[in-house]
NUMAR-898541 format. One record per residue: residue in one letter; chain; z negated, x negated, y negated of N, C-alpha, C in turn. Coordinates in pm, 1 decimal, m for minus. Atoms other than C-alpha are relative to their C-alpha. Last residue first. Layout:
! residues N
+---+---+----------+----------+----------+----------+----------+----------+----------+----------+----------+
! r ! c !      nzz !      nxx !      nyy !     cazz !     caxx !     cayy !      czz !      cxx !      cyy !
+---+---+----------+----------+----------+----------+----------+----------+----------+----------+----------+
! A ! A !        Z !        X !        Y !        Z !        X !        Y !        Z !        X !        Y !
...
+---+---+----------+----------+----------+----------+----------+----------+----------+----------+----------+
***
This chain:
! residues 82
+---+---+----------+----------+----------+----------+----------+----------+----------+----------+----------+
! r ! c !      nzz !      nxx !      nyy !     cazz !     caxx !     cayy !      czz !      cxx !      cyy !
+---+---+----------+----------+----------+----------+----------+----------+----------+----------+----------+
! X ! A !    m50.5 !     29.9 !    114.4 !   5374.3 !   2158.0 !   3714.6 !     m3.9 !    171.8 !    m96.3 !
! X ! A !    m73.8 !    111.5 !     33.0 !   5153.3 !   2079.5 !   3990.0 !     82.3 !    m12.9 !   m120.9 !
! X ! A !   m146.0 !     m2.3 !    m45.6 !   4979.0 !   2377.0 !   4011.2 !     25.6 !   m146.1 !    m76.8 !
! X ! A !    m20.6 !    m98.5 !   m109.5 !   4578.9 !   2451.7 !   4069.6 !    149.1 !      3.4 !      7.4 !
! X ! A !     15.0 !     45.5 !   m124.3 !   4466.5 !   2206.7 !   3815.2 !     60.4 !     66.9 !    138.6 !
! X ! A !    m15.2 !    134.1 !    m21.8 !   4704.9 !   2261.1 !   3544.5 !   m105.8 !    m47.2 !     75.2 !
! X ! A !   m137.1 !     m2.7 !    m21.0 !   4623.1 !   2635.9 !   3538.8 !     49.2 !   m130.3 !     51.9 !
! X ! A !    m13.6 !    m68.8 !   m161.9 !   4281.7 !   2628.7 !   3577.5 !    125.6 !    m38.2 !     51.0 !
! X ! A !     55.1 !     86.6 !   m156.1 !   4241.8 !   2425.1 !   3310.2 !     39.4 !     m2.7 !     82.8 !
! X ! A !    m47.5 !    153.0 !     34.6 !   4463.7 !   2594.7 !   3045.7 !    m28.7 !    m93.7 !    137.5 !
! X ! A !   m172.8 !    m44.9 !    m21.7 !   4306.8 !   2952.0 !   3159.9 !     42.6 !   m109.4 !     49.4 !
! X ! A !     20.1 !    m50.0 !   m147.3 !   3966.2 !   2799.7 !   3079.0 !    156.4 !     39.7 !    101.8 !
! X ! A !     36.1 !    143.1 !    m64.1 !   4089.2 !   2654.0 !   2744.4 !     m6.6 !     m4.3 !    137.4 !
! X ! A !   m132.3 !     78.9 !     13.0 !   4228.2 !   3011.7 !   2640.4 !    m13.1 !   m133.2 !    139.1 !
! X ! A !   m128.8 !    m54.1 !   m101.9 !   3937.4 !   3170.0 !   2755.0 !     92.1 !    m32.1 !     35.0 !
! X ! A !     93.8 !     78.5 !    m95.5 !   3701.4 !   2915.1 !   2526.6 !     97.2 !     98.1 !    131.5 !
! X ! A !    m82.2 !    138.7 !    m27.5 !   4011.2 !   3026.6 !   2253.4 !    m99.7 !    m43.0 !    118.9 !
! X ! A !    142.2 !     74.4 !    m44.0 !   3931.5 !   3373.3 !   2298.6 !     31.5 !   m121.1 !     m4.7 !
! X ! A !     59.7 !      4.3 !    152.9 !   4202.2 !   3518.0 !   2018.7 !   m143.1 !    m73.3 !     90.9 !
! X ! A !    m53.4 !    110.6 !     82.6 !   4454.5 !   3471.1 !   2312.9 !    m93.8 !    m46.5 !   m123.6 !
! X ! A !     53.6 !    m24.8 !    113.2 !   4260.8 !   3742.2 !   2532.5 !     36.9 !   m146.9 !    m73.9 !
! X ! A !     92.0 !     95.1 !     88.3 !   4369.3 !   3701.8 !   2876.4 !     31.2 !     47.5 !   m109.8 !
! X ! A !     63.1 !    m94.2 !    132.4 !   4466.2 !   3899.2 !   3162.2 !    m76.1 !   m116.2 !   m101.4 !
! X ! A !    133.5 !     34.2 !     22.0 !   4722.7 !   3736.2 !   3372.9 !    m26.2 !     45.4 !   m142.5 !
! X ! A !      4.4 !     22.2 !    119.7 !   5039.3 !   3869.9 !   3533.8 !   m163.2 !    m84.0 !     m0.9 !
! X ! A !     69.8 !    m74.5 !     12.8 !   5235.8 !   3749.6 !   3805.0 !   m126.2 !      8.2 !   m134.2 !
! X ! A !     46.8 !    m39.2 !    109.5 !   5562.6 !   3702.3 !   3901.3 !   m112.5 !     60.7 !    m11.3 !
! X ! A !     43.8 !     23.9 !     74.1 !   5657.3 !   3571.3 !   4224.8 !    m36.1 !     m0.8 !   m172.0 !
! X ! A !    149.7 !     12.4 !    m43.3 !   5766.9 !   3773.2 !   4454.7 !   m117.6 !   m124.2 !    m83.8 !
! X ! A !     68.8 !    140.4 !     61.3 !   6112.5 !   3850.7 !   4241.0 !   m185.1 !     m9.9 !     36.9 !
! X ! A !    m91.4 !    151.2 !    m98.9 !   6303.7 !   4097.3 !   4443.1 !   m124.8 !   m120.2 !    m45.7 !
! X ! A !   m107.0 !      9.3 !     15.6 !   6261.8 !   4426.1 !   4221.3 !      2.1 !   m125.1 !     27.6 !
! X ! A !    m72.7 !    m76.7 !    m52.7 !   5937.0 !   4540.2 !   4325.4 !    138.5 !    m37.7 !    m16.5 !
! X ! A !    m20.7 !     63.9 !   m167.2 !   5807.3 !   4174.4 !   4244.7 !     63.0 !    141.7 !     69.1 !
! X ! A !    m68.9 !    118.6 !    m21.8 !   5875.8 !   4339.9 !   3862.6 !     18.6 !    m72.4 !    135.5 !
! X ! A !    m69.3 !    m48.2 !     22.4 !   5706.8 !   4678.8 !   3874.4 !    142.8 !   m162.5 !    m31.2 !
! X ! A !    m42.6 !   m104.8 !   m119.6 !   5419.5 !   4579.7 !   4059.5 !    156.3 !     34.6 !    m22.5 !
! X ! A !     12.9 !     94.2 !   m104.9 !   5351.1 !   4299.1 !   3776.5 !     64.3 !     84.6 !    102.2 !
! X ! A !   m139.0 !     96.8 !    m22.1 !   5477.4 !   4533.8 !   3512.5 !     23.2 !    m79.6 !    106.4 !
! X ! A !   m139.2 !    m90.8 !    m11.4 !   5187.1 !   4794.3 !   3624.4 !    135.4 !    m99.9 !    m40.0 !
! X ! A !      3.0 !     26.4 !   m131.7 !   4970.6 !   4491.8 !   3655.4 !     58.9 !    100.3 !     22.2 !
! X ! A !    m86.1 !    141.3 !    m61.2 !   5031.8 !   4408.3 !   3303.6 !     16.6 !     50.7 !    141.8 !
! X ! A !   m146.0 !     21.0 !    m22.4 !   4994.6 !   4752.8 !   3178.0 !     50.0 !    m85.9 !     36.8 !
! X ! A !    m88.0 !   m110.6 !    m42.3 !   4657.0 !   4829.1 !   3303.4 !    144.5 !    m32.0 !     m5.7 !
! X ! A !     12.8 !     12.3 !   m152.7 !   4519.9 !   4517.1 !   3218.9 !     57.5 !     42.5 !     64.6 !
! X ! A !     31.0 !    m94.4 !    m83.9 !   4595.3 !   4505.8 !   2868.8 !     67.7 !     m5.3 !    130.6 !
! X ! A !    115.1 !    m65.4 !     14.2 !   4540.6 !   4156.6 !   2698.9 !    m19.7 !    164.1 !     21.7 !
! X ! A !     47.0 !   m103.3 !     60.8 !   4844.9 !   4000.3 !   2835.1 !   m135.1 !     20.1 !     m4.7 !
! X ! A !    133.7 !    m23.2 !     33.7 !   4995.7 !   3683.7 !   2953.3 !      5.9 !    112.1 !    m80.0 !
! X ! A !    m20.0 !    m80.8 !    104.3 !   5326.2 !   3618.5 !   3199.9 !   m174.4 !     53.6 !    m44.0 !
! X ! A !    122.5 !    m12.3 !     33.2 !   5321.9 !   3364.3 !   3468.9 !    m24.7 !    100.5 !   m155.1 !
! X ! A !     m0.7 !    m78.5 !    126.1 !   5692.8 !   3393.0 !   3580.3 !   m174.3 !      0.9 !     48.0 !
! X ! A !    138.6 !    m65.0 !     36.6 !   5754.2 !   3164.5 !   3885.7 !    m44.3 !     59.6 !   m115.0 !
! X ! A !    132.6 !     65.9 !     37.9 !   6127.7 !   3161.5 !   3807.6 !   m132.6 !     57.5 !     76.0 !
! X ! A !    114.6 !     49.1 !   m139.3 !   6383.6 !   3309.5 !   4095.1 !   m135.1 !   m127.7 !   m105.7 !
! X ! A !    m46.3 !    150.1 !    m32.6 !   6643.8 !   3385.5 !   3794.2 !   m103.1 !    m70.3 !     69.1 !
! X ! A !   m108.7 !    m44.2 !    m46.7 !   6542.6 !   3767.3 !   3764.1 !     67.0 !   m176.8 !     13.4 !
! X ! A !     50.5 !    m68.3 !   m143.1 !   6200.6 !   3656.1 !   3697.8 !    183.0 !      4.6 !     96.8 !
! X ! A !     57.5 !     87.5 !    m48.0 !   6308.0 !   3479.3 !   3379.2 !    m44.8 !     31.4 !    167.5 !
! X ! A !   m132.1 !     99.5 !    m11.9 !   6502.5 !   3755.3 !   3240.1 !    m31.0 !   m144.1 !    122.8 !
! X ! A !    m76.2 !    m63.5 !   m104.2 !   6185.8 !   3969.4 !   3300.9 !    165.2 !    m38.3 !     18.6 !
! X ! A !     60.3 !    m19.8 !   m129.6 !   5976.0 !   3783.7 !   3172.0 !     51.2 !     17.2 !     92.9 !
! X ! A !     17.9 !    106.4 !    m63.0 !   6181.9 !   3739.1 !   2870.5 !    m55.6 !    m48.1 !    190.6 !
! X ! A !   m145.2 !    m32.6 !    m12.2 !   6232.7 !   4130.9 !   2806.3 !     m5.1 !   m185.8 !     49.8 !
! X ! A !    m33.5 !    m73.8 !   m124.8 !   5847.4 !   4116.5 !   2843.1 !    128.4 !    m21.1 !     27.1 !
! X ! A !     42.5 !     75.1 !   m129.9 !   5810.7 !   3848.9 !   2593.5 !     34.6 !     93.8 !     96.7 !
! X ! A !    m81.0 !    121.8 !    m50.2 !   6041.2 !   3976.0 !   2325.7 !    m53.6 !    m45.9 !    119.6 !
! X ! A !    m90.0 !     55.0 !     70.3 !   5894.5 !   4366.2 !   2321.4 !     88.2 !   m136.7 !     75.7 !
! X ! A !   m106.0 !    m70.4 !    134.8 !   5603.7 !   4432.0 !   2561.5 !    100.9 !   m121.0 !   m113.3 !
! X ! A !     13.6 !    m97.2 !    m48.2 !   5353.6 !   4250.0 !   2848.3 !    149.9 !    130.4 !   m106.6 !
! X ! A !    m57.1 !    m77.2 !   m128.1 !   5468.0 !   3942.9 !   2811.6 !    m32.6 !    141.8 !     51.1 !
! X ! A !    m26.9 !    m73.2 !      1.4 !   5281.4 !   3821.3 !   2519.8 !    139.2 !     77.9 !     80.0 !
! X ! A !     76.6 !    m86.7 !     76.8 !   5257.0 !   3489.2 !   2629.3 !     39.1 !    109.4 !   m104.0 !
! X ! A !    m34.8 !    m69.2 !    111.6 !   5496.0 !   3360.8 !   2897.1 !   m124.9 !    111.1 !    m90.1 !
! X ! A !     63.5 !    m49.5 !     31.2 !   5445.5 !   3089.2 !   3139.3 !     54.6 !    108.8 !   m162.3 !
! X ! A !     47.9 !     35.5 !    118.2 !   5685.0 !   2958.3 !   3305.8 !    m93.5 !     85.6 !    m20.1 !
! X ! A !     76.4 !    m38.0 !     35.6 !   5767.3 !   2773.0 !   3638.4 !     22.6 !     36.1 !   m138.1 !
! X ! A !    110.3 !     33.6 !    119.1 !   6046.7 !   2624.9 !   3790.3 !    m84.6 !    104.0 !    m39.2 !
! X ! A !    m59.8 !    m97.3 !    107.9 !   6198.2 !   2644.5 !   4111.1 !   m141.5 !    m28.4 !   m124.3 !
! X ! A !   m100.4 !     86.9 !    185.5 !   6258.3 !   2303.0 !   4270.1 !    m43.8 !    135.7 !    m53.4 !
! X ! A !     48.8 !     91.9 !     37.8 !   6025.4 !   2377.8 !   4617.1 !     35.2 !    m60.2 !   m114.6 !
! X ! A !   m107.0 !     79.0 !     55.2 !   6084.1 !   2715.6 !   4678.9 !    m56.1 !   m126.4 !    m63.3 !
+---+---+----------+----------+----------+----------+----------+----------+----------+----------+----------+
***
């Protein structure tokens, strides 16, 4: 899809962010959603593109790494346009 928007959501794995995520998914966003357990992101990940939305996916990061952070940051804004 060439208009759909993008977000990113930190702490996505539980509570407000997940319930976000998953609002956000359900309206054909790219959902980039951040967690620091592995296990349960990529169980939401599976458990979210199971229900229609092929793009949602998670990423493992550690918010308290800020040189992680930065890296992330980079990546991110080189590898997508918006």
């Amino acid at each position: 899809m060439m208009n759909s928007k993008t977000a990113i959501i930190t702490g996505g794995t539980a509570g407000v962010g997940l319930s976000i995520t998953k609002a956000l998914a359900q309206k054909n966003y790219s959902v980039y959603f951040i967690g620091s357990n592995a296990t349960v992101g990529k169980q939401l990940e599976q458990e979210i593109r199971g229900g229609g939305n092929k793009n949602a996916y998670f990423v493992h990061l550690d918010l308290s790494d800020l040189k992680a952070v930065l890296n992330f940051a980079d990546d991110f804004v080189q590898q997508y346009e918006r």
